[in-house]
N, C-alpha and C positions, 0 to 999 in steps of 0.2 A: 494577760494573754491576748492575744490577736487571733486577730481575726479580721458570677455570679451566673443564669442565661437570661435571656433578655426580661427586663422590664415593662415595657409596654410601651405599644404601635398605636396612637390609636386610630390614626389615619393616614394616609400616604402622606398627604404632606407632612402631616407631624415627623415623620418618621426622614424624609428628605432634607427638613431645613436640623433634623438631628446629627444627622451624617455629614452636612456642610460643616457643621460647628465644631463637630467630635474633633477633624481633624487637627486642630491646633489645640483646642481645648480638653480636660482632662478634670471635668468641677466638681467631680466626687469621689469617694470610695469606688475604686472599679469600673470609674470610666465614664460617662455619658449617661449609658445606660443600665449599668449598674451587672455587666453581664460579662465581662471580661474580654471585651471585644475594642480592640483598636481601630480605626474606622480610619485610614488614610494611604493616600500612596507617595511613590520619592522616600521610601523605606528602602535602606541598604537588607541586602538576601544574604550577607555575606558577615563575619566578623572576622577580620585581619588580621595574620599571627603579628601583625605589628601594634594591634591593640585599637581602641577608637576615639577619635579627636573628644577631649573633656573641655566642655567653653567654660566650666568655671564652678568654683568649688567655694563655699561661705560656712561661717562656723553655725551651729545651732547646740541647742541644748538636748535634754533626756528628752528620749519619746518613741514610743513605737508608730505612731502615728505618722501615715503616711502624707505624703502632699498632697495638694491641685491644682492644676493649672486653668487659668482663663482670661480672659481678658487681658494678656500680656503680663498676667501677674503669678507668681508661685504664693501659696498659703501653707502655712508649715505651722502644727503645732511643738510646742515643746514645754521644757519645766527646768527652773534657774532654780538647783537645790542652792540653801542657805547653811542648812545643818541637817543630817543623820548619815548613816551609812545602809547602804542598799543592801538587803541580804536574801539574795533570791531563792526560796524555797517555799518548791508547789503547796507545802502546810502551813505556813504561819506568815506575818505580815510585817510592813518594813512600815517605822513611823517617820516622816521627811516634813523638813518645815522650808518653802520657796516660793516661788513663784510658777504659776500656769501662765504660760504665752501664746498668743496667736500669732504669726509674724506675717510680712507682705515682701517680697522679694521682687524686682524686675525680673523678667523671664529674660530680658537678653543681657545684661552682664549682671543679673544678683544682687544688684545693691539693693539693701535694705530698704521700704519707702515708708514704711509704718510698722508698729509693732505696740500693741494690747499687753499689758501685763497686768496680773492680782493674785494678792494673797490666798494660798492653799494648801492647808498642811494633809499632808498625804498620810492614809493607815491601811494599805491595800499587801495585798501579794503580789511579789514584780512590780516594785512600786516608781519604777523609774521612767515618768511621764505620762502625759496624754496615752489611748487609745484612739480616737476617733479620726478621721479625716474631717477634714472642715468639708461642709457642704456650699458650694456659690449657687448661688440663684441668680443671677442681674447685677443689682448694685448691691447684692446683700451678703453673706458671709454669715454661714451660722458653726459653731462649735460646741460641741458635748465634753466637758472637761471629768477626769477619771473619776472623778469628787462630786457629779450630779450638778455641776455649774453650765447653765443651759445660755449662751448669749447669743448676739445678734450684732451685724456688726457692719459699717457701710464700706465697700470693697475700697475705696478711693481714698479714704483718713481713715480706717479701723474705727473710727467715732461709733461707742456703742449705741444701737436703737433700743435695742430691751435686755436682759438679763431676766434670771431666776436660779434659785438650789431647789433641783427637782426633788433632793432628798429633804428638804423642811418642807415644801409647797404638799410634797404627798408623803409626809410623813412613814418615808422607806431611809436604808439606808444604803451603802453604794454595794453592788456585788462584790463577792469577794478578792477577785482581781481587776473593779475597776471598773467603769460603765465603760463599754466597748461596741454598744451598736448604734452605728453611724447614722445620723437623724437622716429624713428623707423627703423633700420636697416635691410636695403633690397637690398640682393647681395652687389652691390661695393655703394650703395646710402643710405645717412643719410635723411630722408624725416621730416619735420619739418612743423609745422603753425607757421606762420608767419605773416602775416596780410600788407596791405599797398596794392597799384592800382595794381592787376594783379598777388599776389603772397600769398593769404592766406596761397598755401602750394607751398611750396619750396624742392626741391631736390638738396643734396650738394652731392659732392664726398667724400665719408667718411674718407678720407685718407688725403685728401688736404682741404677740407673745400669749396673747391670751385661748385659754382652753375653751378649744369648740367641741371635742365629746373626749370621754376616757372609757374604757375596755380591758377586760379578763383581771382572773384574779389568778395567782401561783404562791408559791412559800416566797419563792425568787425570783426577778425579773431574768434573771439569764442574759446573753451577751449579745445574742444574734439579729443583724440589723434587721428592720424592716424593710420588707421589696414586697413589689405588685407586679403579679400576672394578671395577664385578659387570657380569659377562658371559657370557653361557652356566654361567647358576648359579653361578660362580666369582667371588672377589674375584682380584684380577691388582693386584698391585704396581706400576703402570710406575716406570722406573728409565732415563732417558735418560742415559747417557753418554757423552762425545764421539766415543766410533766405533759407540755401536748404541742402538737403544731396545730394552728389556728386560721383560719381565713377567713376575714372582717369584710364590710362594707368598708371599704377607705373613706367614702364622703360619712356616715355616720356612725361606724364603730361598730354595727352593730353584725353578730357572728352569720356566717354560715354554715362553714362546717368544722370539726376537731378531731384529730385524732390523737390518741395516746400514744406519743413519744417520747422516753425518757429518758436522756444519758445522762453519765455516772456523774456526780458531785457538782448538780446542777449547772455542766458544761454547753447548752445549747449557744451554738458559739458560730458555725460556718452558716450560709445561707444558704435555704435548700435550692435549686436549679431544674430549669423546667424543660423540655423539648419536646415537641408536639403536645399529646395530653398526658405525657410521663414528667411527674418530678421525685428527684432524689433529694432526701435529707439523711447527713451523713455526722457522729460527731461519737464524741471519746466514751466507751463502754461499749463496744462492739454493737453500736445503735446505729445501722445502713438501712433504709427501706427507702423501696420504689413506690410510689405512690402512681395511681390513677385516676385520673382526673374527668370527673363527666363530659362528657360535650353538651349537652344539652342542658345540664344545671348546675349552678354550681355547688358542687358535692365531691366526694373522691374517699377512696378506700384503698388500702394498703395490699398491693401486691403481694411483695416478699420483702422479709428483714434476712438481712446476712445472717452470718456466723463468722465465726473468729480465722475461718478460712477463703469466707468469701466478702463479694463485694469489698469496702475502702471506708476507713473512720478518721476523718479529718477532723482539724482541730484550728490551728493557725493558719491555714488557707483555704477558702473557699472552691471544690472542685469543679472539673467544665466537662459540661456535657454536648456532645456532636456524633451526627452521625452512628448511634447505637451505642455508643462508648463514653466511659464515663474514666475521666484520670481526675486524680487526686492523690495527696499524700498519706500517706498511712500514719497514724501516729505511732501504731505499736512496732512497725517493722522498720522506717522512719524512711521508704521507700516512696517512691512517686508509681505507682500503678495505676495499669490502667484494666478496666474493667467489662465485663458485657453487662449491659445495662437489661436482656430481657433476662438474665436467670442470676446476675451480680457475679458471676465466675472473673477469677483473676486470669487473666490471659497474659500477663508478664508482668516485672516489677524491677526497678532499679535503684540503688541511691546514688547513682550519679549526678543526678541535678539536683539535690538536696544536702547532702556532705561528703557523701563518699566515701561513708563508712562503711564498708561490706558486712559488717557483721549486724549494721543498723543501730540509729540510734531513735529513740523515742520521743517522737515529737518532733524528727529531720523536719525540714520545712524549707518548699520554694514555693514564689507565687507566681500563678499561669494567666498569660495574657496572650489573646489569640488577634492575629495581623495577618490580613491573605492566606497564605497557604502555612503561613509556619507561626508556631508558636516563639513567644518571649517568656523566658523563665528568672526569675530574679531569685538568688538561694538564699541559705540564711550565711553561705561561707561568704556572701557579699557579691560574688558571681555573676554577671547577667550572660544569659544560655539563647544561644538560637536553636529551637531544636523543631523537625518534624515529630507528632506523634499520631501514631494511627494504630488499626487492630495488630497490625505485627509486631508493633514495637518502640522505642525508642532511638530517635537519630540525632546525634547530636552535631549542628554545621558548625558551631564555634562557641570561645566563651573568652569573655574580658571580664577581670575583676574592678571592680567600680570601688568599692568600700570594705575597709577594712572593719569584721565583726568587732562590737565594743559591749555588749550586751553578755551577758551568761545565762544559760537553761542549763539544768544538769550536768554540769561540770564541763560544758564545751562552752565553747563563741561563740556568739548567734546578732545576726540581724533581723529582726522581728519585725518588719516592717514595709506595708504594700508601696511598690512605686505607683510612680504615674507617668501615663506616655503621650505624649501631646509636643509642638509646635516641632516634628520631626526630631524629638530627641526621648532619653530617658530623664527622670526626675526621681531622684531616690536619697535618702538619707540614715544615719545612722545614729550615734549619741552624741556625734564631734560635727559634722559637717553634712549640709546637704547638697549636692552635685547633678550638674547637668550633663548628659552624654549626648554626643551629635548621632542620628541613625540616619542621617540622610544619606540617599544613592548618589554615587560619587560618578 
């Protein structure tokens, strides 16, 4: 299963020469900054009933795992099945004997320039591919394969620096659908979940592979990547785990504060989302709460948790938070709502940018990416959406279908999987091919 607001400023400049880079670049899960935020202009405002110029289309294999872009290069994981058959249901698990791949693309016509391959037989739920987006750092490339395969890799020839199986090293073994949260580079440390007695989350040395501190204990590591807010002068770790949300020292592991959060069949899976000293964590089992955040220490206590009427319990996409308002997709109503963030009340709900099934399906799913004044919606019918959204509502200015769904959830098509938006285009893939779309203003 798949699966932000800002990351962390820590200075003007930092924050400057980020927004220089964003524009073209795209080198992690959600963008730059980890926050759902497109940072560029010479963005077309419009989508064409004539549809938008596609510069080029390449084949890939299975994977939910979105792209990145940087350095003039697309990184794409995927998985080269050998032998089994896929049999997607949320209970039980599909056994597959192939190949885990890292691949290297030209961003301006796709050709291939490298590609990582190894042996890995897969025993998961939804067992068809990677989760993880590859993380770029520089010259470096790191990937989290479904199977607890932690490598490291040099942007230029994929020539690996380090490997490890997080699942033998810490003696866990992989969640139920698949390690699914995106490792995260911070300063000299690769921060990862991991799971096993004392080490849900792990900090490596990004360079060497080797562990500089390990933190929290749970039954299950749970899905949900790691991100850092600065909050009352402090960076805080969050580290959601299936019975708490957590906030570490990131340079040494060690907690601040916890609270008891627990969604159903240990699904912590979306990242929670911060605006001013308010953050939401949202995920399957009618588990929504507002959290509030000290200014002065870092500490935080839980406002209010929803109810099965309020607030938004997301699952496959991480919700965005602005301006008082909180959108995200519902799992149970399989709607995109959008919500008031001081009391969680629904103020409207649709599933038109998600399937479009009026009566709703469970688990609908688009992923929300905000660019100047309007949002980008990528659905799972394959769809990419321009739409405003704000407290009144849903507008939708246009939509091009990019990919045909190749995946199955519950007896529909589905594309599972986050784009990425960088050098004035989309970047998005599916089971068959990954595709570039042009967004530039014409």
């Amino acid at each position: 299963m798949l699966f932000s607001r800002p990351l962390m400023i820590v200075v003007t400049l930092t924050c400057f020469l980020s927004q220089a880079v964003s524009a073209g670049d795209w080198p992690q899960w959600r963008g730059p900054e980890r926050d759902g935020v497109w940072i560029d202009s010479g963005i077309t405002d419009e989508i064409p009933k004539s549809g938008l110029p596609v510069k080029w289309r390449v084949p890939v294999g299975l994977g939910y795992a979105g792209p990145a872009v940087a350095d003039g290069k697309v990184f794409v994981a995927d998985y080269h099945k050998t032998f089994g058959e896929i049999k997607n249901s949320p209970g039980g698990t599909t056994e597959l004997t192939g190949e885990e791949r890292l691949r290297c693309f030209d961003v301006t016509n796709g050709k291939e320039l490298w590609s990582v391959e190894y042996d890995q037989p897969y025993k998961l739920s939804y067992a068809a591919g990677p989760r993880c987006t590859p993380t770029v750092d520089g010259s470096r490339v790191y990937l989290l394969g479904a199977e607890g395969r932690l490598g490291c890799y040099q942007t230029s020839d994929g020539k690996e620096v380090w490997s490890k199986s997080l699942n033998e090293e810490y003696n866990t073994k992989s969640p139920f659908w698949g390690h699914s949260a995106h490792p995260l580079v911070h300063g000299d440390l690769l921060i990862c979940v991991v799971g096993g007695k004392g080490s849900v989350a792990v900090a490596f040395n990004k360079t060497t592979g080797k562990e500089v501190w390990r933190a929290l204990d749970a039954p299950e590591q749970g899905y949900c990547p790691p991100t850092i807010i600065k909050h009352a002068g402090v960076e805080q770790l969050l580290i959601w785990s299936p019975v708490s949300l957590n906030a570490l020292n990131p340079n040494s592991g060690d907690l601040y504060w916890s609270l008891p959060l627990q969604p159903q069949y240990g699904m912590s899976v979306t990242m929670p989302i911060k605006e001013g000293n308010n953050l939401f964590a949202s995920a399957i089992g009618a588990v929504g709460a507002l959290i509030e955040l000290d200014d002065s220490k870092p500490e935080a206590k839980i406002v209010w948790k929803g109810n099965t009427k309020s607030a938004l319990y997301s699952c496959n996409s991480t919700p965005f938070m602005e301006d008082g308002m909180i959108y995200g997709c519902d799992i149970n109503t399989g709607a995109l709502i959008g919500a008031n963030l001081k009391d969680g009340k629904r103020l409207w709900s649709t599933t038109a940018p998600t399937n479009g099934n009026p009566r709703g399906d469970r688990h609908a799913t688009a992923y929300l990416v905000k660019q100047g004044k309007h949002f980008w919606l990528f659905s799972e019918t394959g769809d990419l959406i321009l739409a405003n959204l704000s407290r009144k509502g849903y507008e939708e200015l246009g939509r091009f279908h990019v990919l045909e769904p190749t995946n199955e959830a519950f007896g529909r098509q589905v594309v599972w999987s986050h784009p990425a938006f960088g050098e004035h285009s989309l970047f998005a893939r599916n089971d068959k091919e990954l595709v570039r779309v042009d967004l530039s203003a014409k």
